[in-house]
PDB file with SEQRES, HELIX, SHEET and CRYST1 records, atoms N, CA, C and O in Angstrom:
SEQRES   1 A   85  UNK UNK UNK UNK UNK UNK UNK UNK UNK UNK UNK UNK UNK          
SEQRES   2 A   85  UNK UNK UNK UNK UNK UNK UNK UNK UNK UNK UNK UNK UNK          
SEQRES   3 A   85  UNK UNK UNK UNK UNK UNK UNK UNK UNK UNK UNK UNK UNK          
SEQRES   4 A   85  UNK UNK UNK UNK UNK UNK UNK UNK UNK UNK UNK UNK UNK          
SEQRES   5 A   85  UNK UNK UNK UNK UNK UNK UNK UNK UNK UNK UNK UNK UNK          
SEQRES   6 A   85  UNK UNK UNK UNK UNK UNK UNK UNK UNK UNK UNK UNK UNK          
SEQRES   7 A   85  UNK UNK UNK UNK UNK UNK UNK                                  
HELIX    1 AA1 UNK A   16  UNK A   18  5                                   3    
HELIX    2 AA2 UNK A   19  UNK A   27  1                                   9    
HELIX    3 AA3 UNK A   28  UNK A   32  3                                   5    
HELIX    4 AA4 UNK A   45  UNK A   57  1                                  13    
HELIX    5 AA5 UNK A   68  UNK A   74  1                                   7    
CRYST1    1.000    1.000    1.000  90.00  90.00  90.00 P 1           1          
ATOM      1  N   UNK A   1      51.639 -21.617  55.006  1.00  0.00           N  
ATOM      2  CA  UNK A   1      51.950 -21.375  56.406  1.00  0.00           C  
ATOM      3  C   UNK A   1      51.242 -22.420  57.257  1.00  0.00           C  
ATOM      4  O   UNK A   1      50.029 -22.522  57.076  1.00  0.00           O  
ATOM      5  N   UNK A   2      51.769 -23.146  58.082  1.00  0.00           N  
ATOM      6  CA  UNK A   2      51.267 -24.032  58.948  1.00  0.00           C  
ATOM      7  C   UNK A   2      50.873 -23.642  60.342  1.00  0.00           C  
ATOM      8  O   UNK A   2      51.495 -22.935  61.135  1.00  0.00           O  
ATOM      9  N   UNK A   3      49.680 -24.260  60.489  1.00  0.00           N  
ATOM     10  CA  UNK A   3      49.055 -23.592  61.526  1.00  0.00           C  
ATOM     11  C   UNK A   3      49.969 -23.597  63.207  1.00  0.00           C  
ATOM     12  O   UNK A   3      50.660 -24.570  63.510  1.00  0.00           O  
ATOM     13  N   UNK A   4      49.875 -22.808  63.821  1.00  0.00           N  
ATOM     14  CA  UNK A   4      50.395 -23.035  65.066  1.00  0.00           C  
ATOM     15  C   UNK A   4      49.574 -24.094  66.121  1.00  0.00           C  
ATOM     16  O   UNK A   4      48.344 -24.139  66.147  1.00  0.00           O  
ATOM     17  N   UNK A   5      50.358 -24.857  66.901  1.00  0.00           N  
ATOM     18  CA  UNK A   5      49.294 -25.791  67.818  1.00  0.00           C  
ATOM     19  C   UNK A   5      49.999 -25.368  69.166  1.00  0.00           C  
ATOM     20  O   UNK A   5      51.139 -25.083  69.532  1.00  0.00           O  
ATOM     21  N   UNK A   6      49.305 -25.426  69.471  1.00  0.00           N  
ATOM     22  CA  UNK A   6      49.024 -24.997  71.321  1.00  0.00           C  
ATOM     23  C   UNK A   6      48.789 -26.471  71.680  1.00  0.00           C  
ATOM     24  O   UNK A   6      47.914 -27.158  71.153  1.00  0.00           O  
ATOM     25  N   UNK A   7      49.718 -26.938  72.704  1.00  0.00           N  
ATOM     26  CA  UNK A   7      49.354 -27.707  73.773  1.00  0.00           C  
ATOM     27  C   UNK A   7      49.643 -26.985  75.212  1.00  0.00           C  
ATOM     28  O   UNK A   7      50.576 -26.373  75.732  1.00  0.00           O  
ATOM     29  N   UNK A   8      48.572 -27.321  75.495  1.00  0.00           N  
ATOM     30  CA  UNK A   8      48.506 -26.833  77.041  1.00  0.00           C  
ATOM     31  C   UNK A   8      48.677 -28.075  78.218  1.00  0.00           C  
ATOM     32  O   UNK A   8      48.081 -29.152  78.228  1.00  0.00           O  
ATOM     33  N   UNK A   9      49.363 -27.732  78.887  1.00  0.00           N  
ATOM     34  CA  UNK A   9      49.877 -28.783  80.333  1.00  0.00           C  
ATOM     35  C   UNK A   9      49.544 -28.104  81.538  1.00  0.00           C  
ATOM     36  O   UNK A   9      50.388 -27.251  81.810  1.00  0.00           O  
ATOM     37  N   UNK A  10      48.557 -28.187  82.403  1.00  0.00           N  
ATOM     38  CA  UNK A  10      48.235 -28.302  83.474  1.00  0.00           C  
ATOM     39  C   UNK A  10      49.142 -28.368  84.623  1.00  0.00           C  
ATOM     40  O   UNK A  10      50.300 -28.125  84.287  1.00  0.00           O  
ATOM     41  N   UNK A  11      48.966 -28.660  86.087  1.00  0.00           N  
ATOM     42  CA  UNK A  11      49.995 -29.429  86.823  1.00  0.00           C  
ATOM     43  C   UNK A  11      49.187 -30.990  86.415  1.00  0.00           C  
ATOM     44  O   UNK A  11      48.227 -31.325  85.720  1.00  0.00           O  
ATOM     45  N   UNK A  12      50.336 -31.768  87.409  1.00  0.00           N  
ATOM     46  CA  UNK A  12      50.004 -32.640  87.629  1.00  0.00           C  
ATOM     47  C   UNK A  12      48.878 -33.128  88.448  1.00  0.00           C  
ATOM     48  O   UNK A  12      48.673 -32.518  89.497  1.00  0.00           O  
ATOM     49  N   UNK A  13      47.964 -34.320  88.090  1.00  0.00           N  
ATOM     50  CA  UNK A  13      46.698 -34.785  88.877  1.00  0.00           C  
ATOM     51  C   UNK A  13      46.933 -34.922  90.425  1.00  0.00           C  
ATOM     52  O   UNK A  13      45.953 -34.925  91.169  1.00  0.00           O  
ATOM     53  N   UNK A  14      48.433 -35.056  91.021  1.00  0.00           N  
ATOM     54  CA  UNK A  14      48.008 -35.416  92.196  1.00  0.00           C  
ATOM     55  C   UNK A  14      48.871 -33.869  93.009  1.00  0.00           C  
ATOM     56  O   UNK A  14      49.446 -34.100  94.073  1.00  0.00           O  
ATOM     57  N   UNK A  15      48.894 -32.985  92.682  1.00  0.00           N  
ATOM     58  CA  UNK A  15      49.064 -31.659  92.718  1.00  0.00           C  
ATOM     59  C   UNK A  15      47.618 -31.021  93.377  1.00  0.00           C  
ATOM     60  O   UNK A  15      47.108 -30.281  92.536  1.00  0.00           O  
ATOM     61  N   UNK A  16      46.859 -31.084  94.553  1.00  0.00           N  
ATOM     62  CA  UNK A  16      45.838 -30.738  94.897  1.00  0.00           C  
ATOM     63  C   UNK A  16      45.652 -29.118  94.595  1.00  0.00           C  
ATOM     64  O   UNK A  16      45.021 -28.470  93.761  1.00  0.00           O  
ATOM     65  N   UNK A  17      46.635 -28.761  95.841  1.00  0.00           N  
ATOM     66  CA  UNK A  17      46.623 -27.062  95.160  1.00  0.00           C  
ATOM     67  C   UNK A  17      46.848 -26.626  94.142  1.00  0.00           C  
ATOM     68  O   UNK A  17      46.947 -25.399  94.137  1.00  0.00           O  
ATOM     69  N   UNK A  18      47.074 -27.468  92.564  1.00  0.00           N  
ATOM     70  CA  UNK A  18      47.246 -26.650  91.335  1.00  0.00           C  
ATOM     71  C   UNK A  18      45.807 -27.667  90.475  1.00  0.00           C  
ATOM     72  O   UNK A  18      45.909 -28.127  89.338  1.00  0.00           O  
ATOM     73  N   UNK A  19      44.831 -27.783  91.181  1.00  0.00           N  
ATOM     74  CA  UNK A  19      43.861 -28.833  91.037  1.00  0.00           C  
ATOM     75  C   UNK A  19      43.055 -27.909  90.258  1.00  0.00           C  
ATOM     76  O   UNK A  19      42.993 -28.178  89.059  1.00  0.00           O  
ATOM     77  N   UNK A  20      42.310 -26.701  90.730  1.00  0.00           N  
ATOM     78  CA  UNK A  20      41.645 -25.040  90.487  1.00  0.00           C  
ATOM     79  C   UNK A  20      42.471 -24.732  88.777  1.00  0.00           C  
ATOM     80  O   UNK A  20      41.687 -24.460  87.868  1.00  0.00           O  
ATOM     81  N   UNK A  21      43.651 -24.777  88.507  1.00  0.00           N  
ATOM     82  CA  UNK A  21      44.040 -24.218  87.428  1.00  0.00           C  
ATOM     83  C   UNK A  21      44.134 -25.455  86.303  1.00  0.00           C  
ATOM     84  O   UNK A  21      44.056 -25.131  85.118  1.00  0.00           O  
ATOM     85  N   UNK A  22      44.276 -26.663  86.601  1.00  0.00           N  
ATOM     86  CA  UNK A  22      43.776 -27.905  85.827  1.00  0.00           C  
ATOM     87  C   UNK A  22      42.431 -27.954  84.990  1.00  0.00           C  
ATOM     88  O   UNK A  22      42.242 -28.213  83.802  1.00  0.00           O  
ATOM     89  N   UNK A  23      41.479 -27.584  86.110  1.00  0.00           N  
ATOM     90  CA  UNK A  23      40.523 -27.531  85.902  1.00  0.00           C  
ATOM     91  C   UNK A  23      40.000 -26.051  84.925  1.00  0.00           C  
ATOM     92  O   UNK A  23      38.832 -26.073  84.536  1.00  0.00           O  
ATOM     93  N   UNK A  24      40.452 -25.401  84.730  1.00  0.00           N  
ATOM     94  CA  UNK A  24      40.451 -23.849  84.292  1.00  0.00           C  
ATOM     95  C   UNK A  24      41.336 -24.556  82.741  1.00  0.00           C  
ATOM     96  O   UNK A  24      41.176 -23.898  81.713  1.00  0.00           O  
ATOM     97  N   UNK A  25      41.740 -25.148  82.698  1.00  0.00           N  
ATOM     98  CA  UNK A  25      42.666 -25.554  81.160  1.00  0.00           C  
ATOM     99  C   UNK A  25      41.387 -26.240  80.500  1.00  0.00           C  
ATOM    100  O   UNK A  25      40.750 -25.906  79.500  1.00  0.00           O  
ATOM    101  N   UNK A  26      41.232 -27.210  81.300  1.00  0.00           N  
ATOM    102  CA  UNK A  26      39.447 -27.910  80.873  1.00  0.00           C  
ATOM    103  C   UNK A  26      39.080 -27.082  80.065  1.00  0.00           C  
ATOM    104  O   UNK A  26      39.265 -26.902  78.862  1.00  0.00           O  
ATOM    105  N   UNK A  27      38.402 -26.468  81.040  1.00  0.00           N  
ATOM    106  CA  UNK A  27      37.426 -25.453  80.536  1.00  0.00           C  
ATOM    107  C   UNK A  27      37.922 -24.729  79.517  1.00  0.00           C  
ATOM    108  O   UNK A  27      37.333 -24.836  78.441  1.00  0.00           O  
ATOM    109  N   UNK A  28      38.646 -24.178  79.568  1.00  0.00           N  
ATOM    110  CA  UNK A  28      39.351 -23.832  78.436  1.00  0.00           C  
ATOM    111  C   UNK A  28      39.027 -24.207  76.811  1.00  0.00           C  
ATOM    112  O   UNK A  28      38.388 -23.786  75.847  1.00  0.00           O  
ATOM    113  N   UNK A  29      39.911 -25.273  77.203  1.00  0.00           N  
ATOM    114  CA  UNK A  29      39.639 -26.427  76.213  1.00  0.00           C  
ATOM    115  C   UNK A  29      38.686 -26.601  75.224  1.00  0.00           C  
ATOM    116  O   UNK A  29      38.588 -26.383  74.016  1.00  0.00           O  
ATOM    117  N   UNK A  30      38.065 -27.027  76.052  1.00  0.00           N  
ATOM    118  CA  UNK A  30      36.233 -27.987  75.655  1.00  0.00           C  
ATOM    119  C   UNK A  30      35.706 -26.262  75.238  1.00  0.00           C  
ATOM    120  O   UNK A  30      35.732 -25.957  74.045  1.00  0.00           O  
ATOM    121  N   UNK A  31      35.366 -25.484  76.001  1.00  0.00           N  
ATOM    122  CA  UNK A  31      34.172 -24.541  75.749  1.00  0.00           C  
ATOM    123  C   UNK A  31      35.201 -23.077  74.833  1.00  0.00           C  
ATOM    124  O   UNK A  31      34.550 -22.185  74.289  1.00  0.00           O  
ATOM    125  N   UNK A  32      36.075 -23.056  74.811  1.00  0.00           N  
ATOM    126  CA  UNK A  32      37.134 -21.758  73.744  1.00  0.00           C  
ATOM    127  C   UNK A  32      38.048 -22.672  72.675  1.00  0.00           C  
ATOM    128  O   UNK A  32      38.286 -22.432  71.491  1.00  0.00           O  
ATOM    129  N   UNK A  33      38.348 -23.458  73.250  1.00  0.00           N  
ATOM    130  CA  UNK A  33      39.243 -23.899  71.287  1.00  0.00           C  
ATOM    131  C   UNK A  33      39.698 -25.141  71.353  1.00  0.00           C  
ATOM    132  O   UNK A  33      40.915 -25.323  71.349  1.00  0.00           O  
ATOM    133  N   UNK A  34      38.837 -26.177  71.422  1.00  0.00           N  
ATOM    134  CA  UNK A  34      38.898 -27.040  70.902  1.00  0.00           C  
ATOM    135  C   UNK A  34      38.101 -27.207  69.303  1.00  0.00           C  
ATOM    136  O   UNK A  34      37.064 -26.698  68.878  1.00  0.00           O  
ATOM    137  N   UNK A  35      38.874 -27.943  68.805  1.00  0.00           N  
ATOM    138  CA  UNK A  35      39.228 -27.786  67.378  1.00  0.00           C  
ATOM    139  C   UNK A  35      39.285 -26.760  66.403  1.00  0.00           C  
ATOM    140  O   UNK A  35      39.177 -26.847  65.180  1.00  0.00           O  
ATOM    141  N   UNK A  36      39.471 -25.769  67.133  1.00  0.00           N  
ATOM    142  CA  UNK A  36      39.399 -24.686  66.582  1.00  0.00           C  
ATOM    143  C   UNK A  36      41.272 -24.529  66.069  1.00  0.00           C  
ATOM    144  O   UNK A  36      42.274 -25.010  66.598  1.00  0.00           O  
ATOM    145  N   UNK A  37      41.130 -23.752  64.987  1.00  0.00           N  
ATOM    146  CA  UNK A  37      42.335 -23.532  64.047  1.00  0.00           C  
ATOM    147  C   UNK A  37      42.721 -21.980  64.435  1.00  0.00           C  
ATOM    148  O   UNK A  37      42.013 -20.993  64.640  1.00  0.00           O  
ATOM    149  N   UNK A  38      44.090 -22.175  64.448  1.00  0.00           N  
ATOM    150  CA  UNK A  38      45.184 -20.951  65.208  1.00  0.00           C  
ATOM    151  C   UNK A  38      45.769 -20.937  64.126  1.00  0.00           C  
ATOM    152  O   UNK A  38      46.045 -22.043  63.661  1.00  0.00           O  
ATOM    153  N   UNK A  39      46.297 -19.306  63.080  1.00  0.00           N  
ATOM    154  CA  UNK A  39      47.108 -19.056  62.781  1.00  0.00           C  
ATOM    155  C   UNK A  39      48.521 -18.859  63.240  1.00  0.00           C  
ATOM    156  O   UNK A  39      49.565 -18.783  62.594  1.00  0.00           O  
ATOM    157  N   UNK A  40      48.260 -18.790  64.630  1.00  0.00           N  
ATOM    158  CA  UNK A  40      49.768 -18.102  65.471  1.00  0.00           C  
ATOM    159  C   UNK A  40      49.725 -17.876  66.736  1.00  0.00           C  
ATOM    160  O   UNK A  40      48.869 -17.032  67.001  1.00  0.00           O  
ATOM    161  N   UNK A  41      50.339 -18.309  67.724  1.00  0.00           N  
ATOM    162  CA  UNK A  41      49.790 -18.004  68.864  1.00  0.00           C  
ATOM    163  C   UNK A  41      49.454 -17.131  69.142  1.00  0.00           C  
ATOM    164  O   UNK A  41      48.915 -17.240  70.243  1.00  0.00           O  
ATOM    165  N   UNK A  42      49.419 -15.877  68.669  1.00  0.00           N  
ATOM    166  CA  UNK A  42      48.850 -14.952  68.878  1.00  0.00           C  
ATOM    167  C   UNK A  42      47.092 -14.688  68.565  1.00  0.00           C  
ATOM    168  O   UNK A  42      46.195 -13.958  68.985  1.00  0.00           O  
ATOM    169  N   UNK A  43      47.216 -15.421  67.890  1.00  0.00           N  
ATOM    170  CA  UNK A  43      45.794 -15.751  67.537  1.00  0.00           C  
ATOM    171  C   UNK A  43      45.591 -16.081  68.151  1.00  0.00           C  
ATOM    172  O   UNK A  43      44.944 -15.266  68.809  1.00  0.00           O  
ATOM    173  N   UNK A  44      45.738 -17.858  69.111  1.00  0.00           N  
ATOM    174  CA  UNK A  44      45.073 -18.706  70.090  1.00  0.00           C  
ATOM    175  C   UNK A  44      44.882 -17.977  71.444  1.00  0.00           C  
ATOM    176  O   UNK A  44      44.017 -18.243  72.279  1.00  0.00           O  
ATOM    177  N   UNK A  45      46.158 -16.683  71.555  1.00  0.00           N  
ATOM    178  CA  UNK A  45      46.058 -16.258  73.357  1.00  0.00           C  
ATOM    179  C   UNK A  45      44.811 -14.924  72.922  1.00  0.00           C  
ATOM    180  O   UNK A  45      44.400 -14.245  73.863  1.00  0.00           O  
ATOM    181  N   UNK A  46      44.443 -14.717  71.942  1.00  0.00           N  
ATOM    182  CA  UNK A  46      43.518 -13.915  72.220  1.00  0.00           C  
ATOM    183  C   UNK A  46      42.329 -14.307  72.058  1.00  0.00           C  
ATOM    184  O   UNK A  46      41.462 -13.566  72.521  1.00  0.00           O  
ATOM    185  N   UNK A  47      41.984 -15.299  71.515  1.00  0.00           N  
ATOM    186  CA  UNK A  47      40.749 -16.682  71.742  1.00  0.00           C  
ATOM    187  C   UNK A  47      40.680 -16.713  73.095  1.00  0.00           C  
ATOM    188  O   UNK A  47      39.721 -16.433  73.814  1.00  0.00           O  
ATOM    189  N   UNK A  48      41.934 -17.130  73.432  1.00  0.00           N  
ATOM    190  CA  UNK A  48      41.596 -17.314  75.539  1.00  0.00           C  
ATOM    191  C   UNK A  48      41.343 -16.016  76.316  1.00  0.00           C  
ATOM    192  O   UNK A  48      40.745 -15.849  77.379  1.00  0.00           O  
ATOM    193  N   UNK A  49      42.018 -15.052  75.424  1.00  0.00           N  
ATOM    194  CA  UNK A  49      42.163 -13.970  76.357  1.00  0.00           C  
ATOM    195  C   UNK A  49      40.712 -13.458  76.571  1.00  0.00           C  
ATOM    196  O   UNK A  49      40.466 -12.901  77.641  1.00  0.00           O  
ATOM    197  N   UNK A  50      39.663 -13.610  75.579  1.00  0.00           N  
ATOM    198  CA  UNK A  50      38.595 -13.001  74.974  1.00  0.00           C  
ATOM    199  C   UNK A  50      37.301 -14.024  75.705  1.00  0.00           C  
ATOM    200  O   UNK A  50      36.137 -13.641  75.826  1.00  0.00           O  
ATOM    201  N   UNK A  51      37.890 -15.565  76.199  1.00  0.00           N  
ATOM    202  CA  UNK A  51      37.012 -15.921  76.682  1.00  0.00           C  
ATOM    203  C   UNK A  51      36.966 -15.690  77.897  1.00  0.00           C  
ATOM    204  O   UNK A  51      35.886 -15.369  78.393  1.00  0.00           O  
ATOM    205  N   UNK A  52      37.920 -15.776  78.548  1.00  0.00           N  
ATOM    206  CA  UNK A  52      38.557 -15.931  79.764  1.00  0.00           C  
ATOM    207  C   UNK A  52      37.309 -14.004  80.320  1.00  0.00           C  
ATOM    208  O   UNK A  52      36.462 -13.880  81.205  1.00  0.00           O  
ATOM    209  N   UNK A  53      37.727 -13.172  79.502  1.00  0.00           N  
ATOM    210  CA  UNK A  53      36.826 -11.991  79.520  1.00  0.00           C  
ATOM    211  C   UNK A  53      35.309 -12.473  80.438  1.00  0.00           C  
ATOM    212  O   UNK A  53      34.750 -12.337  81.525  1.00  0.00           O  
ATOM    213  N   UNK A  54      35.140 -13.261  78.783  1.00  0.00           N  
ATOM    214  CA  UNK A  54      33.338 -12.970  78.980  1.00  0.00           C  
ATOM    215  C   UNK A  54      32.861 -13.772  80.421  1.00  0.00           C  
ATOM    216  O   UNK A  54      31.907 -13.603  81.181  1.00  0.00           O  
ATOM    217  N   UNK A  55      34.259 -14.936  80.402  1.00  0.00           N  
ATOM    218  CA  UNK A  55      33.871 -15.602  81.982  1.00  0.00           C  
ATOM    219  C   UNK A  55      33.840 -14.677  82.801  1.00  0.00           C  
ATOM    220  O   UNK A  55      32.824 -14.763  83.491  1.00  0.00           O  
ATOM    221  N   UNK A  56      34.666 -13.562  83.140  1.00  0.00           N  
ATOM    222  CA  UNK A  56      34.653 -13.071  84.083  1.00  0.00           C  
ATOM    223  C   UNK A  56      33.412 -12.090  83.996  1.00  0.00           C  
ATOM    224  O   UNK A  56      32.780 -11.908  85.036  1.00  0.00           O  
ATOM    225  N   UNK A  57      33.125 -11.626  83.165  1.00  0.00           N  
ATOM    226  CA  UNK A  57      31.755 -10.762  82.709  1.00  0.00           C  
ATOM    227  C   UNK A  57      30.733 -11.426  83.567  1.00  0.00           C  
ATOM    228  O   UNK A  57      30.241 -10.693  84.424  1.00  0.00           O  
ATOM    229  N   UNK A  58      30.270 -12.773  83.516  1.00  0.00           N  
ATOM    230  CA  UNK A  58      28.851 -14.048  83.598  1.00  0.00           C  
ATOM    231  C   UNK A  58      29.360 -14.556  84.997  1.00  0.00           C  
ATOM    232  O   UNK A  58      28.935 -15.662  85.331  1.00  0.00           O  
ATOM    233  N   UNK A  59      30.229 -13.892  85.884  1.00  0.00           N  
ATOM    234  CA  UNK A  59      30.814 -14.617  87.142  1.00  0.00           C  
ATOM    235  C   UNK A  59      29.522 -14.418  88.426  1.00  0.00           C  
ATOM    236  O   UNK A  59      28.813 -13.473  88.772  1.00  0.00           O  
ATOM    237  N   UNK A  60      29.643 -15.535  88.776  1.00  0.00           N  
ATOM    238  CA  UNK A  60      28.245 -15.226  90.029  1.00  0.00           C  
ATOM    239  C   UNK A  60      28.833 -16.069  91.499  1.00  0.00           C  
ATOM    240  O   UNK A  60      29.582 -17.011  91.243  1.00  0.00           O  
ATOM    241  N   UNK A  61      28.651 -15.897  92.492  1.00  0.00           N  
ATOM    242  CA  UNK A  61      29.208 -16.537  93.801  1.00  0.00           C  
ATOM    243  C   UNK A  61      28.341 -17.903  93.397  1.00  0.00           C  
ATOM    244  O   UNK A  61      27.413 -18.294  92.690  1.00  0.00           O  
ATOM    245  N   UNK A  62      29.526 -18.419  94.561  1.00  0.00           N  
ATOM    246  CA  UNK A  62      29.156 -20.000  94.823  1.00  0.00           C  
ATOM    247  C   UNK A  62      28.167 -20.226  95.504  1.00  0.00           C  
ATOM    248  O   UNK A  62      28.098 -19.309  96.322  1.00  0.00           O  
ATOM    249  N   UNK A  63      27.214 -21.038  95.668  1.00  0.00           N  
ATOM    250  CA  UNK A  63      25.793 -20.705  96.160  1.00  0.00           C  
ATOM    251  C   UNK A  63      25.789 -22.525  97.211  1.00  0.00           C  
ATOM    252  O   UNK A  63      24.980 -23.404  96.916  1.00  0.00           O  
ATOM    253  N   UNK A  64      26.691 -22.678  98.196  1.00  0.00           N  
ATOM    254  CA  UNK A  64      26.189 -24.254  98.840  1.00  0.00           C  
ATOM    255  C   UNK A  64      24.620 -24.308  99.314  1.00  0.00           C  
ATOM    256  O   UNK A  64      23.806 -23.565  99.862  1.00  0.00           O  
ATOM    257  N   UNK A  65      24.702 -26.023  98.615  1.00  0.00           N  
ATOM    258  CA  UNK A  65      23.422 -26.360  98.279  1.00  0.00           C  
ATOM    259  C   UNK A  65      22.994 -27.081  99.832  1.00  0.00           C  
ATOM    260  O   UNK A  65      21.961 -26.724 100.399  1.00  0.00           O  
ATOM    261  N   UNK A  66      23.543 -27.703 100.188  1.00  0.00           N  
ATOM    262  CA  UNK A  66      24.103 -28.306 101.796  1.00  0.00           C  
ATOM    263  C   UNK A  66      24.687 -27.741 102.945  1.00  0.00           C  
ATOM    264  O   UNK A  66      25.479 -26.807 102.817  1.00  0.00           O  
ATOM    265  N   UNK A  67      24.456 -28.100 103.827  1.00  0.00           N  
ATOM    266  CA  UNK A  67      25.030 -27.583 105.517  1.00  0.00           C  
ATOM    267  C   UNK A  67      26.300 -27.854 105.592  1.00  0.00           C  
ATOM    268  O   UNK A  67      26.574 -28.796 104.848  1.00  0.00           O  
ATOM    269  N   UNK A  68      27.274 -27.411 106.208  1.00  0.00           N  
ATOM    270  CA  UNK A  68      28.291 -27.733 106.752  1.00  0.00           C  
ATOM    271  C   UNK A  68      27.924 -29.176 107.449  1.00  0.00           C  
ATOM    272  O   UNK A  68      28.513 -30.230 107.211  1.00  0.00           O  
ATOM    273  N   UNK A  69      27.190 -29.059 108.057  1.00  0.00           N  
ATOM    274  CA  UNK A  69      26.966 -30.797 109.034  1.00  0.00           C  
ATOM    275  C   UNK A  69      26.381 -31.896 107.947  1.00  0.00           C  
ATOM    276  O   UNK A  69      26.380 -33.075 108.302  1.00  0.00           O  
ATOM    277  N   UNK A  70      25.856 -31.533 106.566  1.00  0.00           N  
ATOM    278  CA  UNK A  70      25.515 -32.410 105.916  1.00  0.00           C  
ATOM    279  C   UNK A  70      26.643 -33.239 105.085  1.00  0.00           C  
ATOM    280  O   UNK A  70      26.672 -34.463 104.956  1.00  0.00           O  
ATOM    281  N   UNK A  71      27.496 -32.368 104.591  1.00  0.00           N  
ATOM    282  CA  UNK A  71      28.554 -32.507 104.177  1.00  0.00           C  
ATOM    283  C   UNK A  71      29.455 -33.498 104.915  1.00  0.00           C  
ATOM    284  O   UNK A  71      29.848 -34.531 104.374  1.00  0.00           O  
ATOM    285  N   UNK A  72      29.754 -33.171 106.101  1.00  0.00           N  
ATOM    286  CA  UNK A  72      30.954 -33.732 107.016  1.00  0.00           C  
ATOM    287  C   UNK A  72      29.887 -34.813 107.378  1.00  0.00           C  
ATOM    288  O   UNK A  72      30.453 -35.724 107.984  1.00  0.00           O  
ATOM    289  N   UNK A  73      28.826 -34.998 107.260  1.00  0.00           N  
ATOM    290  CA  UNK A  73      28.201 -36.818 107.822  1.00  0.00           C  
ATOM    291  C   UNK A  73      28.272 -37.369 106.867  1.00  0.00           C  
ATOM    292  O   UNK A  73      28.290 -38.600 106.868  1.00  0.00           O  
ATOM    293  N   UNK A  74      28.343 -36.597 105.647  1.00  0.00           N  
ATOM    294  CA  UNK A  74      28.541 -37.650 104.459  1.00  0.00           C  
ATOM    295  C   UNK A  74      30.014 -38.040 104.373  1.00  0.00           C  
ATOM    296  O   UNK A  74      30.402 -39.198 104.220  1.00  0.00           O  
ATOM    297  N   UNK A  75      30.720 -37.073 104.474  1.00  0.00           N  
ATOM    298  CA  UNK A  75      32.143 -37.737 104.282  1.00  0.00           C  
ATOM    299  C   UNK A  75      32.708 -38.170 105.256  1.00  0.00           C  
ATOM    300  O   UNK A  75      33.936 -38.095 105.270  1.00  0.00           O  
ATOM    301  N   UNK A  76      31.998 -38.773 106.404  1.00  0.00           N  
ATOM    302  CA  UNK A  76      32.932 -39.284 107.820  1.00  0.00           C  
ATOM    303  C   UNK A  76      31.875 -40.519 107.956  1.00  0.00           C  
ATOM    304  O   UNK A  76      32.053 -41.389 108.808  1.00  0.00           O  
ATOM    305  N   UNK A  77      30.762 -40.542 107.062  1.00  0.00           N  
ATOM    306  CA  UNK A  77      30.194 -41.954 107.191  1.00  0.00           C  
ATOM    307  C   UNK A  77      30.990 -43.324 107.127  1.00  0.00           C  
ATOM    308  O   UNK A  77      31.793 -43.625 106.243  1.00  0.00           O  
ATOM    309  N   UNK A  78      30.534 -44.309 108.509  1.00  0.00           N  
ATOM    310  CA  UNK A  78      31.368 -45.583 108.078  1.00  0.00           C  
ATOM    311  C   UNK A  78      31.298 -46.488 106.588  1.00  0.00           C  
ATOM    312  O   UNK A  78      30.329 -46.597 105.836  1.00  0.00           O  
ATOM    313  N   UNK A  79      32.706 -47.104 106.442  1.00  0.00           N  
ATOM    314  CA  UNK A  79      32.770 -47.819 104.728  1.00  0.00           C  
ATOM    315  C   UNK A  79      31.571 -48.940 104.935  1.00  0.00           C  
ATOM    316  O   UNK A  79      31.391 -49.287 106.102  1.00  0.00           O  
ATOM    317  N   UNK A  80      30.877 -49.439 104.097  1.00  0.00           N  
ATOM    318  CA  UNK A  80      29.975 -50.575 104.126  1.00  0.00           C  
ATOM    319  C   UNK A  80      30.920 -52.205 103.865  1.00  0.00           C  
ATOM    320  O   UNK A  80      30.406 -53.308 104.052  1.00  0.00           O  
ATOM    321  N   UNK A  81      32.116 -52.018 103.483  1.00  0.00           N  
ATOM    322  CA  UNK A  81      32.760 -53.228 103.420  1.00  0.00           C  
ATOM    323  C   UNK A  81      34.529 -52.969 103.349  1.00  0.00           C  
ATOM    324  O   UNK A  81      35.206 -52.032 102.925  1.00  0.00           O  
ATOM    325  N   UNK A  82      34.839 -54.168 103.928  1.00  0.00           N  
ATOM    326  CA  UNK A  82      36.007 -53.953 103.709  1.00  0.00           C  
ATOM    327  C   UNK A  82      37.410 -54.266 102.826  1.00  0.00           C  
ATOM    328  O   UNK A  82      38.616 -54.338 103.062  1.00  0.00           O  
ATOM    329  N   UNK A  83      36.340 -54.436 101.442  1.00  0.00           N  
ATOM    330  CA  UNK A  83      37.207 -54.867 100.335  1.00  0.00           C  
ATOM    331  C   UNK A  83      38.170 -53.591 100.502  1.00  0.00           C  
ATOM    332  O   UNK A  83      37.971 -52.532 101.098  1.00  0.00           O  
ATOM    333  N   UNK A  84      39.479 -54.130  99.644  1.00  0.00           N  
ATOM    334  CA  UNK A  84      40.332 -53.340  99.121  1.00  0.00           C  
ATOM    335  C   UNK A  84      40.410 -54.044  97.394  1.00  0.00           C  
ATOM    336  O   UNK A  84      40.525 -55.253  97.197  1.00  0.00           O  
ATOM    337  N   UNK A  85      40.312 -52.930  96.197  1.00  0.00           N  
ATOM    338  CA  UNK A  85      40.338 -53.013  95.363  1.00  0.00           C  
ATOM    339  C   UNK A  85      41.530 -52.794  94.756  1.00  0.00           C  
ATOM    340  O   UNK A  85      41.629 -52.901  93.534  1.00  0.00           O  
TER     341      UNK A  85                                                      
END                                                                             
């Protein structure tokens, strides 16, 4: 019996609002089953299903480390040159 493979597709990179669930495939990925061996997809969605769990188990709020005004002076600071690359 040959193993089942899961590829997973994301949206696309320049898809901002589907940017959050891109990033959630990552994770995915790297920290639940990469290289890990699937008999069947049924096997692989309960690998995710099971991590996807314990994430939500270990979930804690977002904690900003910075001000609102620190933030926006950093990103409205003038460019230092005016190459275009």
């Amino acid at each position: 019996m040959k193993a089942a493979r899961a590829v997973l597709r994301g949206p696309r990179r320049s898809n901002a609002p589907g940017l959050p669930d891109e990033v959630s495939f990552g994770i995915i990925e790297r920290q639940a089953i990469h290289r890990g061996t699937f008999r069947s997809v049924r096997e692989l969605n309960a690998k995710i299903r099971a991590f996807v769990n314990g994430w939500n188990d270990r979930c804690h709020p977002f904690v900003w480390t910075k001000t609102a005004e620190q933030i926006l002076a950093k990103a409205n600071r003038q460019k230092t040159s005016e190459t275009d690359h």
